[in-house]
N, C-alpha and C positions, 0 to 999 in steps of 0.2 A: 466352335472356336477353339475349345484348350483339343480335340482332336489336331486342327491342323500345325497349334504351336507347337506339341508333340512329333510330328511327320514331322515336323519344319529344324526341330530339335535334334531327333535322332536323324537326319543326314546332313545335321553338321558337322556330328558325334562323330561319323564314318569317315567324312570328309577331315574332320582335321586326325583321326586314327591315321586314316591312309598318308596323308602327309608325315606327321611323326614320324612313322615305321621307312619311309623312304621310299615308297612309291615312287615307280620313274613311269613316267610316260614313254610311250614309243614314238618318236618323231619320225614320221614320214614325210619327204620332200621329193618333188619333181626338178632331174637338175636341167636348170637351164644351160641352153647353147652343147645341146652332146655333140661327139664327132671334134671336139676341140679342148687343146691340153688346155688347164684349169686347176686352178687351187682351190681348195672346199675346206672349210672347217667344218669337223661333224664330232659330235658328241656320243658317248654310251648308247649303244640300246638303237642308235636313229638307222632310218632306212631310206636309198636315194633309189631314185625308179629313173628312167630313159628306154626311148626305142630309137634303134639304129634300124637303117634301111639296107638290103643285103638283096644280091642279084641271085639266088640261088640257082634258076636256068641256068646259069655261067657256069653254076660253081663255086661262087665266092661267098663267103660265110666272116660275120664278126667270130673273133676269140680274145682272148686275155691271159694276162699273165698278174699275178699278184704277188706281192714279197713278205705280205703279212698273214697269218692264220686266224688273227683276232679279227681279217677283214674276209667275210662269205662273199663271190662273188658268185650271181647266175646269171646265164644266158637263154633264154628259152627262145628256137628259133622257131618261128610261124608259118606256114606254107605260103605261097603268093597268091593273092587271089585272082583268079581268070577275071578279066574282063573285055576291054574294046581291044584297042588296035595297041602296039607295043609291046616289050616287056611287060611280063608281072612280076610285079617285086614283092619281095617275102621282107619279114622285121623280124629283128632282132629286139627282145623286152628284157632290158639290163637291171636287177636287182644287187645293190649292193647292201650286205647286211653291216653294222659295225657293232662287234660284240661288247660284252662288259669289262673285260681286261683288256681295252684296246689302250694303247699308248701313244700310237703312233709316231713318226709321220710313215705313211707308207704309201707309195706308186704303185698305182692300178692301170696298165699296160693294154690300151686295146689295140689291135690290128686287124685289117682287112686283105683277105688273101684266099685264092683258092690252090685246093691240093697241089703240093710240088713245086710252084711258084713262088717268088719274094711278094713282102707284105706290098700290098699295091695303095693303101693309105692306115695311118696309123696313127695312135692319141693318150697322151695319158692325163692320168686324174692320180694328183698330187693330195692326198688327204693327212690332215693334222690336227690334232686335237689341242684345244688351249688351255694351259696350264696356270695358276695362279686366278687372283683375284680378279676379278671382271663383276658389273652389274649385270643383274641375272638379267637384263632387258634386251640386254646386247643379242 
């Protein structure tokens, strides 16, 4: 019994260390509705994930443009997979990082376009961070 009140003790010990000291958690979020402009609130440290669909047979491929350095965007583009009858369509796997001096607001610019051509659809993600008092529930 005093074994498991000890275990039970020291990873409270830890648990409220790690709080003190300011441990952030990484918030990872799946953003709903990609392919469409949107406003997001995001926080320090958080990471939004989306896949966009891309005709690569064509030539046409997602890209982006970003106005912030505090904001990492990736794009990883995936081959199409062979299947039945149709096109195969390849994805696009959109990572956005948001660093720890982010301030924001900052516009994340995506487009859809192949080589030498105008963008043939396009979308942005409005990101802003909120400032002042709020309940941490929010």
């Amino acid at each position: 019994m005093s074994s498991v009140f000890r275990l039970t003790s020291s990873l409270l010990a830890v648990l409220t260390l790690a709080l003190a000291s300011g441990c952030n958690m990484v918030w990872r979020r799946i953003l709903p509705n990609p392919a469409k402009n949107q406003v997001v609130r995001v926080e320090k440290g958080e990471r939004l994930y989306f896949d966009l669909e891309e005709d690569v047979e064509a030539g046409y491929r997602w890209d982006f443009t970003c106005d912030d350095a505090d904001v990492e965007v990736t794009v990883d583009h995936e081959a199409p997979e062979r299947g039945g009858e149709g096109r195969a369509l390849g994805t696009a796997e959109v990572r956005i990082r948001i660093h720890r001096g982010y301030d924001g607001p900052t516009t994340v610019r995506f487009f859809y376009k192949s080589r030498g051509k105008p963008a043939e659809r396009e979308f942005t993600i409005t990101l802003y961070r909120r400032i002042g008092d709020y309940a941490f529930w929010e």
